[in-house]
C-alpha positions as CSV (number, residue, x, y, z in Angstrom):
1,X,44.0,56.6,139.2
2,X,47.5,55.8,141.4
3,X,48.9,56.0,138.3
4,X,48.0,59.3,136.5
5,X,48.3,60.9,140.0
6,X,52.0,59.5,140.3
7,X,52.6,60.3,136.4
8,X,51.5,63.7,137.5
9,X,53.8,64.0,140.2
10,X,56.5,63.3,138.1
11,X,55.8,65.8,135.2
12,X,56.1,68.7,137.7
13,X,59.7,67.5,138.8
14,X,60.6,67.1,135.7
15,X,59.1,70.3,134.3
16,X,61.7,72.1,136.9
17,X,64.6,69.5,136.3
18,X,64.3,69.5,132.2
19,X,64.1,73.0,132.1
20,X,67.6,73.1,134.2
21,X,69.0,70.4,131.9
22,X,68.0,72.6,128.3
23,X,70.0,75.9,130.3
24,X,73.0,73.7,131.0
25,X,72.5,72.3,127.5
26,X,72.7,75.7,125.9
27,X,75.7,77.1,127.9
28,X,77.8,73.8,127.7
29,X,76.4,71.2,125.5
30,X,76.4,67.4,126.5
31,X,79.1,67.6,128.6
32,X,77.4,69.6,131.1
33,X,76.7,66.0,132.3
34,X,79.1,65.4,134.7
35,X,78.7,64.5,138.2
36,X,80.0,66.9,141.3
37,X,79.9,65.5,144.9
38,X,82.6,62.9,145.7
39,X,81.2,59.6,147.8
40,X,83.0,56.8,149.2
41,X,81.9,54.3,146.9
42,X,84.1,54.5,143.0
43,X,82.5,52.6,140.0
44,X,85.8,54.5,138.6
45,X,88.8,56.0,139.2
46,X,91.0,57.9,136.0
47,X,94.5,58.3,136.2
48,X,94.0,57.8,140.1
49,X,91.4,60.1,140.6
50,X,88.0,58.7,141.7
51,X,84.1,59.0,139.7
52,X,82.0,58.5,142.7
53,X,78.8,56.8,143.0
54,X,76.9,60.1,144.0
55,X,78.8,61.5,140.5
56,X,77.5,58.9,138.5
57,X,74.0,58.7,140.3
58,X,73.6,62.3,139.1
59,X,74.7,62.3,136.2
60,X,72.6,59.4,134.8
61,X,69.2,61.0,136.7
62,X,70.1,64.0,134.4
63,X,70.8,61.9,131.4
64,X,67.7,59.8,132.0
65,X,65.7,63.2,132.2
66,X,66.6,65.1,128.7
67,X,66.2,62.0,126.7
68,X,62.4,62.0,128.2
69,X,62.1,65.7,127.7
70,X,63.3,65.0,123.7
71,X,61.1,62.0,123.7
72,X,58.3,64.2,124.5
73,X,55.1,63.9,126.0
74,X,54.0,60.5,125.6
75,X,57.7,59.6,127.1
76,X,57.3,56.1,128.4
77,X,60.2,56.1,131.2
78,X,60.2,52.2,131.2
79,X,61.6,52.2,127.7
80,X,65.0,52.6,128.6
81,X,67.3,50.4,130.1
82,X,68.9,51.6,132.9
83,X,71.8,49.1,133.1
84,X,72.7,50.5,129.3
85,X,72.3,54.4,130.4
86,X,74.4,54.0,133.3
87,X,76.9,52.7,130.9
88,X,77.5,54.4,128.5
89,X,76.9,57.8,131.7
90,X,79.8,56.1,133.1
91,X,81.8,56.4,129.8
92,X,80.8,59.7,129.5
93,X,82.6,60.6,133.1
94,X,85.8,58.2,132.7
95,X,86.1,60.2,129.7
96,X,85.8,64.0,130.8
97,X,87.7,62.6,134.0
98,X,90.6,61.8,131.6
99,X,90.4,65.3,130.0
100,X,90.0,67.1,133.0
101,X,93.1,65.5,134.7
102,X,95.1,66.6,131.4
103,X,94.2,70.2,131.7
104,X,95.0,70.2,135.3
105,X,98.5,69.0,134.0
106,X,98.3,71.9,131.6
107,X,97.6,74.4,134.5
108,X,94.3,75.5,132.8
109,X,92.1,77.3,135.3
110,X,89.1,79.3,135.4
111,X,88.6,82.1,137.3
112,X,86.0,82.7,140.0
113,X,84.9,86.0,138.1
114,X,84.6,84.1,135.4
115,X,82.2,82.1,136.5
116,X,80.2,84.4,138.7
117,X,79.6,86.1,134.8
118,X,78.4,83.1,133.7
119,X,76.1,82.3,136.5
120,X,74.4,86.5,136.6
121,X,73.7,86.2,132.5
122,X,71.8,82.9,132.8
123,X,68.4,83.9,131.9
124,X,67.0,81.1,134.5
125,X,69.0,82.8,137.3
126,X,67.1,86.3,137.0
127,X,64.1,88.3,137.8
128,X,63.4,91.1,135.3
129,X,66.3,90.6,133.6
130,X,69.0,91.0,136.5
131,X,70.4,88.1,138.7
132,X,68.3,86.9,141.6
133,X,70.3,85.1,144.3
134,X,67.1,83.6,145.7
135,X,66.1,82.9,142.7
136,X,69.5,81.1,142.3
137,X,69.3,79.2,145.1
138,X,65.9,77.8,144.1
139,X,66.6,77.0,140.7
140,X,69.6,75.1,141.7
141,X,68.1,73.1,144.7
142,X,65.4,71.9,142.4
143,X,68.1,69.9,140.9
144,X,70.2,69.0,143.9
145,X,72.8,71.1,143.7
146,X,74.8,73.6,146.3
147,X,76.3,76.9,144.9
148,X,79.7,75.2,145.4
149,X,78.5,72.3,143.3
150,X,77.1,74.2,140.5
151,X,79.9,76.5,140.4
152,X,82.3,73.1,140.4
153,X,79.8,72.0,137.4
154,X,80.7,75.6,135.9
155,X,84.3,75.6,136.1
156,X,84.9,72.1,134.7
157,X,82.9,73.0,132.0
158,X,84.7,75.5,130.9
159,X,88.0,74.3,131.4
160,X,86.7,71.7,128.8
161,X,85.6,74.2,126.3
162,X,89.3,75.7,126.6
163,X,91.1,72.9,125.8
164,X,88.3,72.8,122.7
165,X,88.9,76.2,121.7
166,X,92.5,76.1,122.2
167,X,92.7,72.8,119.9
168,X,90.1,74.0,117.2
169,X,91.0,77.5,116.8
170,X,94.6,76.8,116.3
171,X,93.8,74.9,113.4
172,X,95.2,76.7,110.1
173,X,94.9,75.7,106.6
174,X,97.8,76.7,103.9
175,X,97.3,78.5,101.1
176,X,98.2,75.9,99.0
177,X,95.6,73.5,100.2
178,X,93.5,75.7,99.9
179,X,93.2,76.6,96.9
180,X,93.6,72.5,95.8
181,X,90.2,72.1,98.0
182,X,89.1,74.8,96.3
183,X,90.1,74.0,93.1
184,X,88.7,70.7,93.3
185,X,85.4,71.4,94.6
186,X,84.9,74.2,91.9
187,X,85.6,72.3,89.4
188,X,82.8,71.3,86.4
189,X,82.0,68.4,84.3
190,X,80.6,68.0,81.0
191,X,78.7,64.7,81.2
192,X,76.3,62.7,79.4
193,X,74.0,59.7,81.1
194,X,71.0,57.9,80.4
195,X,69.2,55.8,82.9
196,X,68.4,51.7,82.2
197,X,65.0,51.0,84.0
198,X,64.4,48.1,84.9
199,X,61.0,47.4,83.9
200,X,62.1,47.1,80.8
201,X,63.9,44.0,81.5
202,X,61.7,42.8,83.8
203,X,58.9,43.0,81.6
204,X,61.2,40.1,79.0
205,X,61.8,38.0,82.3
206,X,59.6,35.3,83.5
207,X,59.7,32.6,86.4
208,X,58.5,29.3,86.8
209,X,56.2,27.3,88.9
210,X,59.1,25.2,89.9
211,X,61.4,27.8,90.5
212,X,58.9,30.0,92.7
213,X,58.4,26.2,94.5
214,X,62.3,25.4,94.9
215,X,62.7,29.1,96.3
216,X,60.0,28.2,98.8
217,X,61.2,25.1,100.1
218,X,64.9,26.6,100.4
219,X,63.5,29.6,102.8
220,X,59.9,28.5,103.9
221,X,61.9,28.3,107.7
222,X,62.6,32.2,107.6
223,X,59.1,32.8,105.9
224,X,57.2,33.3,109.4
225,X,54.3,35.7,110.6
226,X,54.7,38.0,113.0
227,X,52.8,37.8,116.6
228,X,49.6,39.8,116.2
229,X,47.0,40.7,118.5
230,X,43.3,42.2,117.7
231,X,41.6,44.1,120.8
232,X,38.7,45.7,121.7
233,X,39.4,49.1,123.6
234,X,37.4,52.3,124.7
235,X,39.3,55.6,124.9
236,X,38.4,58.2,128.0
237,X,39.3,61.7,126.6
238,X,39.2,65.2,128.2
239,X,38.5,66.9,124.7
240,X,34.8,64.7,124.3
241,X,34.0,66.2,127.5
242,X,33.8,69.5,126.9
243,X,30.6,69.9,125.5
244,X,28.7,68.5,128.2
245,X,29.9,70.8,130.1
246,X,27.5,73.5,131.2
247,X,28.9,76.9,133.0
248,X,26.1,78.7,135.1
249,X,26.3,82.9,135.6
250,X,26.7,82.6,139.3
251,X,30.0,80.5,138.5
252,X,31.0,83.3,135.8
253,X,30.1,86.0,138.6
254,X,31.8,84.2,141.2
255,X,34.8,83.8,139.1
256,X,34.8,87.4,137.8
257,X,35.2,88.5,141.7
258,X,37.9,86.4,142.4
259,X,39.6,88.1,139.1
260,X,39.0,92.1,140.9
261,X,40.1,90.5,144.6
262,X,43.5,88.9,142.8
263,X,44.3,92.5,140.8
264,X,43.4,94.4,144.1
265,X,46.0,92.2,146.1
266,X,48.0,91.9,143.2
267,X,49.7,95.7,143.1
268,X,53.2,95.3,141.3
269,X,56.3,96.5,143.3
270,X,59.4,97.7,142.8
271,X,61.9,96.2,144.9
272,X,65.7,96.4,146.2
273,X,67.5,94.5,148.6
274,X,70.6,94.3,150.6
275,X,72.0,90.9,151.2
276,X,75.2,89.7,153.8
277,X,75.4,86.0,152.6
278,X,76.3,83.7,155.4
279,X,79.5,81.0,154.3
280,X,81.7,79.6,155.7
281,X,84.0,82.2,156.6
282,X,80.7,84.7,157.9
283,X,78.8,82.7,160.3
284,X,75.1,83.6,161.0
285,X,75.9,85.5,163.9
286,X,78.3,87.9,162.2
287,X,76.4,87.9,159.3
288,X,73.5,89.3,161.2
289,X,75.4,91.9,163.3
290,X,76.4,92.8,160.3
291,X,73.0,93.4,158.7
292,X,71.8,95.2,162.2
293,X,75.2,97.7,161.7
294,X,73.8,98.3,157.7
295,X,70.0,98.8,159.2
296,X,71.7,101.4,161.4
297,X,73.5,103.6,158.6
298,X,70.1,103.8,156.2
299,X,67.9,104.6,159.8
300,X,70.4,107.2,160.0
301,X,70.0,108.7,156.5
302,X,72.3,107.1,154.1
303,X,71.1,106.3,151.1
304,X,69.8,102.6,150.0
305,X,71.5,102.4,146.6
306,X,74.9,104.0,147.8
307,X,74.7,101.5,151.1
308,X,73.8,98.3,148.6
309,X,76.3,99.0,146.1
310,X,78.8,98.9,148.8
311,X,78.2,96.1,151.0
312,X,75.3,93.8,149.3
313,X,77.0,90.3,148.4
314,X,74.5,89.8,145.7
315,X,76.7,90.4,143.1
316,X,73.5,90.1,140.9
317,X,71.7,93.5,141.6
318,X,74.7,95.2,143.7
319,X,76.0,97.5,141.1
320,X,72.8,98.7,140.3
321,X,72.3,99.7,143.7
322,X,70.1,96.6,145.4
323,X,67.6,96.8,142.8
324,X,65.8,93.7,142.3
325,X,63.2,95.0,139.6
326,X,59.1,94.8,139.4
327,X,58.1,91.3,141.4
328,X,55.5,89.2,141.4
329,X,54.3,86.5,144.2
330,X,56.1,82.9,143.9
331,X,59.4,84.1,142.9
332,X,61.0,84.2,146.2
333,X,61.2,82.4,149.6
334,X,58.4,82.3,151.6
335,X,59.9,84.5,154.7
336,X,61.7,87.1,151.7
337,X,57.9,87.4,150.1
338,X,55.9,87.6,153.7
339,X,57.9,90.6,154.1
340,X,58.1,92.2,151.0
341,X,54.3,92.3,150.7
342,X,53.9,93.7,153.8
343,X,56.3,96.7,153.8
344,X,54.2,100.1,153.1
345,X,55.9,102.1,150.2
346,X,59.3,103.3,151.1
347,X,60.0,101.6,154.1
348,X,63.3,99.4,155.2
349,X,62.6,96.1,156.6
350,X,64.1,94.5,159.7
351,X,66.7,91.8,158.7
352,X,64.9,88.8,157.0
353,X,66.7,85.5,156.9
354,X,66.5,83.1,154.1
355,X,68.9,80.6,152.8
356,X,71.4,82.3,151.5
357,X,71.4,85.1,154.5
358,X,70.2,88.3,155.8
359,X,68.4,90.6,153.9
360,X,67.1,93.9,154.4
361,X,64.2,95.2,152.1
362,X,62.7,98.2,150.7
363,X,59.9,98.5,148.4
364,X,60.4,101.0,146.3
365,X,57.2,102.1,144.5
366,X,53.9,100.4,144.2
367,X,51.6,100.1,141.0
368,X,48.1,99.6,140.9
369,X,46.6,97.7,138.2
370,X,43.1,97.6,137.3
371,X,40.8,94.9,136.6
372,X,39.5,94.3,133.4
373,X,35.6,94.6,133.1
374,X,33.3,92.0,133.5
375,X,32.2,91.5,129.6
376,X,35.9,91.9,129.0
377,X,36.7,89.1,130.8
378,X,33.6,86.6,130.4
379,X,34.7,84.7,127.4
380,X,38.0,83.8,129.1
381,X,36.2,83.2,132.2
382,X,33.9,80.9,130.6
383,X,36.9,78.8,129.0
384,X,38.7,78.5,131.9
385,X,35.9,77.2,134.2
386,X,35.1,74.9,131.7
387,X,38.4,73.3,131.0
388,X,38.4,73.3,134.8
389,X,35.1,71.5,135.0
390,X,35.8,69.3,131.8
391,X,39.5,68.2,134.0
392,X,37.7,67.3,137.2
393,X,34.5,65.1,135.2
394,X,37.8,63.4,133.0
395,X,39.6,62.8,136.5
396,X,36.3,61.5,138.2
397,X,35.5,59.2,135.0
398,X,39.0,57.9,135.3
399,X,38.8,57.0,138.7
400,X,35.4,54.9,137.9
401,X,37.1,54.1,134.6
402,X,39.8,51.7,136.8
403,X,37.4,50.5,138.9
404,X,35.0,49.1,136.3
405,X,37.9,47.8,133.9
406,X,39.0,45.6,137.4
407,X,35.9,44.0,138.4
408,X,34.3,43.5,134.5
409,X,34.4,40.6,132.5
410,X,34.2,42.4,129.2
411,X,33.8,46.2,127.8
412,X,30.2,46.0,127.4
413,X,29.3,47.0,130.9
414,X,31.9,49.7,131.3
415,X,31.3,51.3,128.2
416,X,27.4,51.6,128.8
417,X,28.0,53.1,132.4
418,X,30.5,55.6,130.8
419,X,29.1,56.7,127.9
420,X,32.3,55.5,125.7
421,X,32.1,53.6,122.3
422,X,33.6,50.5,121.9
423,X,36.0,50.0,119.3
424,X,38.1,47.2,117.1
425,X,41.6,47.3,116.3
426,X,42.9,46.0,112.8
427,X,45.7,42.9,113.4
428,X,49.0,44.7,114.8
429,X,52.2,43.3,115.6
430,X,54.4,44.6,118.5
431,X,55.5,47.3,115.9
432,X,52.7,49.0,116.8
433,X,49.0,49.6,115.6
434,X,47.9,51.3,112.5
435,X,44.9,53.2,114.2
436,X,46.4,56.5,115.6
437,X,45.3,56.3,118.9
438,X,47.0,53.4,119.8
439,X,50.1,54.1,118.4
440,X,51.9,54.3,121.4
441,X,55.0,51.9,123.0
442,X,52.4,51.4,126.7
443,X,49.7,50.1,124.6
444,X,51.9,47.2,122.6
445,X,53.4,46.5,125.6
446,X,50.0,46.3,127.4
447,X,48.4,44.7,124.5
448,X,50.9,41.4,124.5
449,X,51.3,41.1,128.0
450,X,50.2,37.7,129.6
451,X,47.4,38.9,131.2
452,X,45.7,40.3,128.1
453,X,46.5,37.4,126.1
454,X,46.7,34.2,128.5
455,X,44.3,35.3,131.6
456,X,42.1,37.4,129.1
457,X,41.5,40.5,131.6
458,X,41.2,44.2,130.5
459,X,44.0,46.3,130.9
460,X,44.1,49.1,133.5
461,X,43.8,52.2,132.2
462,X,46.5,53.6,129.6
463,X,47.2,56.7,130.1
464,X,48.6,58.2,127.0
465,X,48.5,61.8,128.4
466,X,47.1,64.0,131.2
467,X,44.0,63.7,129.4
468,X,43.4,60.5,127.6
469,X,43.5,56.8,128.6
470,X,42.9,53.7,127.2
471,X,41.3,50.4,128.2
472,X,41.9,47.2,126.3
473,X,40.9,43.9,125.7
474,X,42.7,41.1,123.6
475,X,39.5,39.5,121.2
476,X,42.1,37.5,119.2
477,X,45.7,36.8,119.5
478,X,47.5,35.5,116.3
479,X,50.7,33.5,117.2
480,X,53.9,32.9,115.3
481,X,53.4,30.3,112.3
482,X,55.0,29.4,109.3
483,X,53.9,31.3,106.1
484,X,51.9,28.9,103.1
485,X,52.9,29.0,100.3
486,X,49.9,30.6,98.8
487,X,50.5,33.7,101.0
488,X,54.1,34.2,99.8
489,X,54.1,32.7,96.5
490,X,53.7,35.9,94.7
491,X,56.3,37.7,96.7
492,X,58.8,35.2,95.8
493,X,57.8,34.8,92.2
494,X,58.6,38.9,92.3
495,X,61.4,38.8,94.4
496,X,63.2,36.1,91.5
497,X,61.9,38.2,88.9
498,X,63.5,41.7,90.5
499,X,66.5,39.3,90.6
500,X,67.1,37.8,87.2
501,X,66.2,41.5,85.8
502,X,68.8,42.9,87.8
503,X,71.1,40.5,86.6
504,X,69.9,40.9,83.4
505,X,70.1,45.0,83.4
506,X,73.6,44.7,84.9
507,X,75.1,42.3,81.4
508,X,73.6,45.1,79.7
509,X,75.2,47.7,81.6
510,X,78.4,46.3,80.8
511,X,78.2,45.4,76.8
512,X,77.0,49.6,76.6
513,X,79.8,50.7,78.9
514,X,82.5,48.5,76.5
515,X,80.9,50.1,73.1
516,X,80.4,53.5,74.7
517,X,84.5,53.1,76.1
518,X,85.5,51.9,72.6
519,X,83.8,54.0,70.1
520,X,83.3,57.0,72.3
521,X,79.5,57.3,70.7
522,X,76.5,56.5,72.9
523,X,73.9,57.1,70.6
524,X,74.1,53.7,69.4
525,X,73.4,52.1,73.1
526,X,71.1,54.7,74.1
527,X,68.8,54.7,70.8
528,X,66.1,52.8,73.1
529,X,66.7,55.6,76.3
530,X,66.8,59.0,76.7
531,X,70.5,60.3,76.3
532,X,71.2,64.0,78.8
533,X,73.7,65.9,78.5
534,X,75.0,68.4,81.2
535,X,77.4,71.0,79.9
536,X,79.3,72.5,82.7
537,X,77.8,70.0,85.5
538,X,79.0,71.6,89.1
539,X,79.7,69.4,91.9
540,X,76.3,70.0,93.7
541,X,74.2,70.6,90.5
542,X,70.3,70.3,90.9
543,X,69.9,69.3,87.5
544,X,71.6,66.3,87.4
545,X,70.5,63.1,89.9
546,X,72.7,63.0,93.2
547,X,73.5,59.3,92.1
548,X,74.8,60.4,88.7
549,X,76.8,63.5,90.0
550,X,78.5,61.4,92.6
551,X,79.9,59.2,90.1
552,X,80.7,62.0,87.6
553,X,83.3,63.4,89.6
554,X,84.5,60.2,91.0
555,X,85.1,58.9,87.3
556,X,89.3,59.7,86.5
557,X,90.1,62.2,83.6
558,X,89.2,61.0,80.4
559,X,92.4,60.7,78.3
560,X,92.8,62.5,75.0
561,X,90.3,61.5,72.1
562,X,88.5,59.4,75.4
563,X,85.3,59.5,77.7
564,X,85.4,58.1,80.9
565,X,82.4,55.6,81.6
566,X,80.7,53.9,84.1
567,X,77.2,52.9,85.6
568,X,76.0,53.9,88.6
569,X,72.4,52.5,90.5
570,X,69.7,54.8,90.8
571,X,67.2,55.0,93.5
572,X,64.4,52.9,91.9
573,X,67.1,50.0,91.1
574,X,67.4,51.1,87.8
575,X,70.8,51.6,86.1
576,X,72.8,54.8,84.9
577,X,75.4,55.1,82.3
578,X,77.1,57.9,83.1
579,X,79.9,59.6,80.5
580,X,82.5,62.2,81.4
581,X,83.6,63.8,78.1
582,X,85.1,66.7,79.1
583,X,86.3,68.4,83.4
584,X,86.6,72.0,83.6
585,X,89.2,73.3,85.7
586,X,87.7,75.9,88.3
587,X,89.2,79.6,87.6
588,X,90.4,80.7,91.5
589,X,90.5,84.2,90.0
590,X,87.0,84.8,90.0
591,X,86.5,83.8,93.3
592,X,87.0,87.2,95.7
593,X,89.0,87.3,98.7
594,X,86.1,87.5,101.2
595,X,85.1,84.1,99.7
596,X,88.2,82.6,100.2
597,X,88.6,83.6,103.5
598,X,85.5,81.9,104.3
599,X,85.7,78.7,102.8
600,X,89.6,78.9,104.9
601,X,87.5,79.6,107.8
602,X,84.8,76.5,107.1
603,X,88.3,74.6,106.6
604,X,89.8,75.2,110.0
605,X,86.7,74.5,111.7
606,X,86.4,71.2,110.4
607,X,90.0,70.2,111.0
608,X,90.0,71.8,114.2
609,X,87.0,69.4,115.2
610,X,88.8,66.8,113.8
611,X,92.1,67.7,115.5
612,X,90.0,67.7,119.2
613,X,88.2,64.2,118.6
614,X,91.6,62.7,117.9
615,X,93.1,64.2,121.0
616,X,90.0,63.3,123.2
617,X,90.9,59.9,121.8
618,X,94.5,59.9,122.5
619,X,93.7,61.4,126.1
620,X,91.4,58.7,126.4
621,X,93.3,55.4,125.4
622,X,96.2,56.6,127.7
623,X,93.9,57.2,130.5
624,X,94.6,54.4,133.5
625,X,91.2,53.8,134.3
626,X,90.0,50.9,137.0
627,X,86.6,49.7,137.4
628,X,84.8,48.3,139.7
């Protein structure tokens, strides 16, 4: 129970974190990883300058986190190995260090505005579409970060992406390269093939006794089982739950009035604000006299947008004169949202201070929303409570569920009191099981632990999800032995087989490659097979097998009165002959100007990412870097 309320604490962290990590993601791609505080301690310094501990703490946390969120979520955080993510985090850092000190030597900046345009059009950043400082400062402090930090996060970011840009978009290709790729990947084959299986070798091949024994004795020490357990186990799910559970009509009645209370206190406004941010060049004090002198002007009579446009540092919603959009409850501060839903329509509130500053408030309109009827809203209602209900019995169960797996001997007890069915896995290795619902890296790793296995206890619960767990029980544990020979005798005996037909095949291959190269004919060698022919074979044709393509147009010009011949292996291990009679040489006058110009453009891209990793490299192998 600890556990699932600790596992639970953690997903809503990381709801907030992960969701950071996927916006920083899509602006900025991996690099986006990159520390931001210095700290007196330096696993690393480039070219002098020094990756802090705090830089490399961070940066691994956010590393750790988005291969979780991919991993999805059954995530098991103790599959990864720290001391490996911190290296290769720390490569990662000494790395963008390296380039970050060579476009400081470049003079590459970013400016402020730039930045402050990046920051107002993330979507995570805004309310209704427009930038919310508050709801900056939140997003960002859920992470850890300062405005200074992020924007330092920002900037290096993008000083990256310019030395990128300016690398990959110089890239050019020349005409007459062009048209040579072009040329050459235009260009057509007329081929012939015909595929060897090799079943029909296999089926003249044969093995004996002795030989499947002599194969045995020469590999009967790498011939071994793997470790295997069989358990017992009983699975706790929210989902078999539900349909014990019973919702009364006071419940639905009691619920329903909850609905009309929240839509009655619930009234939509429409809100602007004017915000004097306190830095460090405007203290509190002068940002609030400052705040009190703007509360003056609009007691006076100006007008709120004109006022806000003029002096509001929320960059965000200044321009459009304060405005802030419709807003809900929980998406700002505390003290902001205490005001705000107390202010009568058209009112200016007294200066408010939150973290960023001092804000003064005005609601503009107010819209009422009514609630949705009662038979409207039953079926939902009823859903909802029991899903509710059906959470609270699978949290209750669980609790009872850890209890009884602790002080039981067995599974027979625990099952009975919980109403669970008691199951039997087939033999699994630490690969994993073959029944679905234990296909899952916490149960192998519970399953083969030594208190399973050697002190033959039931596991704690395994919680696969907020709404399953599992308990376990080893009832057989199968170590590593040596293999018989009666278990593997008919897997060698194949394995030699497969062998002496491939050899067998390939002789073949070759004495129909000779007569094909000699007499040019292959209907002699291919009387037994199906013969193909592909008359104007392009380089991606879906006619033709990928194998058989690939060597087609690796296969050198047949010479005059030739065919060029050679065998290629298929997928199933059986052999191609494949003959190029004839190569077509692409006509570049058929292909239109607009095509050109974007197979030249597909060209540049490529070499201009090309062109970047080699610099990255260079700017990394002449990079002084000292570790600790």
């Amino acid at each position: 129970m600890l556990q699932g309320i600790r596992d639970n604490s953690k997903g809503l962290v990381a709801k907030v974190i992960v969701g950071f990590i996927v916006l920083t993601f899509a602006m900025f791609g991996i690099d986006s990883l990159v520390g931001l505080t210095q700290g007196s301690n330096a696993p690393a310094s480039v070219n002098g300058e020094d990756i802090s501990e705090q830089d490399l703490y961070q940066a691994t946390q956010l590393q750790r986190r988005s291969i979780l969120a991919q991993m999805g979520a059954n995530a098991d955080p103790s599959s990864l190995d720290d001391n490996l993510l911190r290296g290769m985090v720390l490569e990662s850092l000494i790395q963008e260090k390296a380039l970050l000190v060579e476009a400081d030597q470049n003079d590459m900046l970013v400016s402020n505005k730039m930045i402050d345009k990046i920051i107002a059009s993330t979507p995570a950043f805004q309310v209704d579409g427009k930038f919310s400082a508050l709801q900056f400062d939140s997003a960002i402090r859920n992470i850890g970060f300062t405005r200074l930090s992020y924007r330092e996060s920002i900037r290096k970011q993008l000083v990256i992406s310019q030395q990128r840009a300016g690398l990959s978009l110089s890239s050019y290709v020349l005409p007459s390269s062009l048209k040579q790729v072009v040329a050459l990947e235009r260009q057509a084959r007329d081929i012939r093939y015909f595929s060897m299986p090799i079943e029909t070798v296999r089926a003249l091949t044969s093995v004996t006794d002795d030989e499947v024994k002599a194969e045995f004795e020469a590999t009967k020490n790498s011939l071994n089982t793997e470790e295997e357990v069989i358990v017992k186990y009983v699975r706790l799910a929210k989902e078999d739950l539900i349909s014990g559970v019973d919702i009364s009509a006071d419940k639905i009645d009691e619920q329903y009035q909850q609905i009309v209370a929240s839509f009655e206190a619930k009234a939509q406004r429409q809100v602007s604000h004017i915000l004097i941010e306190v830095t460090d060049e405007v203290n509190d004090a002068a940002a609030l006299e400052k705040i009190i002198q703007i509360k003056a002007r609009l007691a006076a009579g100006e007008d709120f947008a004109s006022v806000a446009k003029e002096t509001s540092n929320d960059f965000g919603s200044a321009d459009s004169g304060g405005d802030l959009g419709v807003v809900d409850k929980g998406t700002f501060e505390a003290a902001f949202e205490d005001e705000l839903f107390s202010l009568e329509q058209g009112v200016v509130s007294e200066p408010v201070k939150s973290e960023s500053g001092y804000h003064l408030i005005k609601v503009v309109s107010i819209t009422e929303t009514a609630a949705p009827s009662l038979e409207d809203s039953k079926a939902q209602i009823i859903a909802e409570l029991t899903e509710s209900e059906a959470e609270q019995l699978y949290l209750e169960k669980l609790e009872k569920l850890t209890d009884l797996a602790f002080i039981s001997g067995d599974l027979t007890d625990l099952a009975a009191e919980l109403e669970l069915e008691i199951k039997t896995s087939a033999a699994f290795s630490r690969a994993g099981a073959t029944e679905s619902e234990l296909q899952s890296t916490k149960i192998v790793r519970e399953a083969f632990s030594d208190e399973l296995i050697k002190d033959e206890l039931n596991s704690a619960p395994v919680e696969l999800s907020r709404t399953s767990a599992i308990v376990l029980r080893v009832v057989e544990h199968l170590p590593v032995r040596s293999k018989t020979f009666e278990e593997v005798s008919a897997l060698i005996e194949l394995s030699l087989l497969t062998a002496k037909a491939s050899k067998a095949l390939t002789e073949r291959a070759k004495l129909a490659v000779e007569e094909i190269k000699n007499s040019g004919d292959a209907s002699v060698v291919a009387a037994d097979f199906e013969l193909k022919t592909q008359l104007n074979a392009a380089r991606y044709s879906a006619e033709v097998p990928r194998e058989v393509l690939r060597k087609a147009f690796a296969l050198a010009h047949p010479e005059a009165g030739k065919v060029s011949v050679d065998t290629v292996t298929l997928a199933d291990s059986s052999l191609a002959i494949v003959i190029v009679d004839k190569i077509i040489a692409a006509d570049l006058s058929k292909i239109s100007e607009q095509e050109m110009q974007a197979i030249a453009a597909a060209l540049s891209e490529r070499t201009g990412r090309a062109t970047y990793d080699i610099f990255v490299s260079q700017v990394r192998e002449a990079a002084e870097v000292e570790r600790l």
